[in-house]
C-alpha positions as MATLAB code, in Angstrom:
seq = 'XXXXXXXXXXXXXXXXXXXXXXXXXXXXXXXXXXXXXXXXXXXXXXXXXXXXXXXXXXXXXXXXXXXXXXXX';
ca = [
      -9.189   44.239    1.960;
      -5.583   45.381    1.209;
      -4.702   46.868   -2.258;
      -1.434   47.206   -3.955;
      -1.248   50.440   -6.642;
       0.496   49.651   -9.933;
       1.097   52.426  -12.845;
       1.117   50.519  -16.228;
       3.882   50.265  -18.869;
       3.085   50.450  -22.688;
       1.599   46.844  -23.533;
       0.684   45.565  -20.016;
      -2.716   43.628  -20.397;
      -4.916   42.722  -17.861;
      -3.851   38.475  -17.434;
      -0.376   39.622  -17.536;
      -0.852   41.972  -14.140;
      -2.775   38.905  -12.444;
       0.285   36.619  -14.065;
       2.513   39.511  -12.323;
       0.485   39.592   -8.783;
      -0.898   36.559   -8.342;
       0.909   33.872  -10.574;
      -2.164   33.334  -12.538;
      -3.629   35.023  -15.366;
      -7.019   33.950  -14.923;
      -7.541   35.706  -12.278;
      -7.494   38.867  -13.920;
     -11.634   39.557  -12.820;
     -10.506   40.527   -9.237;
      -8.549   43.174  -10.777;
     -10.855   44.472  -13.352;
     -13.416   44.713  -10.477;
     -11.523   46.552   -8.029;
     -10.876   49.752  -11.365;
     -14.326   50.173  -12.670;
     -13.067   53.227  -13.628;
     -10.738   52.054  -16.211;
     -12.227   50.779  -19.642;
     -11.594   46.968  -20.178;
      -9.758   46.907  -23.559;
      -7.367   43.969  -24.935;
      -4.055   46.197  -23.666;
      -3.749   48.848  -21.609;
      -2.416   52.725  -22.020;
       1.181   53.545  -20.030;
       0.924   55.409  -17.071;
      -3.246   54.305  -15.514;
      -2.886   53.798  -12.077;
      -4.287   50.107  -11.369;
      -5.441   48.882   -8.061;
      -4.900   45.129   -7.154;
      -6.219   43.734   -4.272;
      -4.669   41.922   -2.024;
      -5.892   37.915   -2.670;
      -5.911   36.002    0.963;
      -5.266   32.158    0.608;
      -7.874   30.175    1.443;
      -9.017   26.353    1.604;
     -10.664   26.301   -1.614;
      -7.327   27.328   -3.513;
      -5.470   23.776   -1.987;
      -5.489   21.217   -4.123;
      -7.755   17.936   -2.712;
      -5.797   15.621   -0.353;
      -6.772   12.694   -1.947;
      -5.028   13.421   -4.997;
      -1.328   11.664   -5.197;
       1.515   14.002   -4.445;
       2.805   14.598   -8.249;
      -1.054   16.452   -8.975;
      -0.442   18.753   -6.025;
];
């Protein structure tokens, strides 16, 4: 799996790195799995060194084709 390395800024929190990486900030628990070494607290210190893997697109992430083209 490919990982991207990013150093955190005063106030970063975890859904606003996967809002950053990934255009979602659910998916923050791919990131907070890949640093077990970091503590999991409502906003991050300046300076940690986070590692964000690398999320490959896959079939389940496509929306249903039966659904009409405005829900896509």
């Amino acid at each position: 799996m490919e990982y991207l390395e990013h150093v955190t800024s005063a106030g970063e929190r975890w859904d606003t790195l996967a809002w950053h990486y990934y255009g979602d900030a659910s998916l923050m628990a791919p990131i907070i799995e890949a640093n077990p070494q970091l503590r999991i607290l409502p906003v991050l210190s300046a300076g940690l060194v986070v590692i964000v893997p690398v999320l490959e697109d896959d079939d389940a992430t496509l929306p249903p084709e039966d659904l009409p083209p405005w829900k896509h």
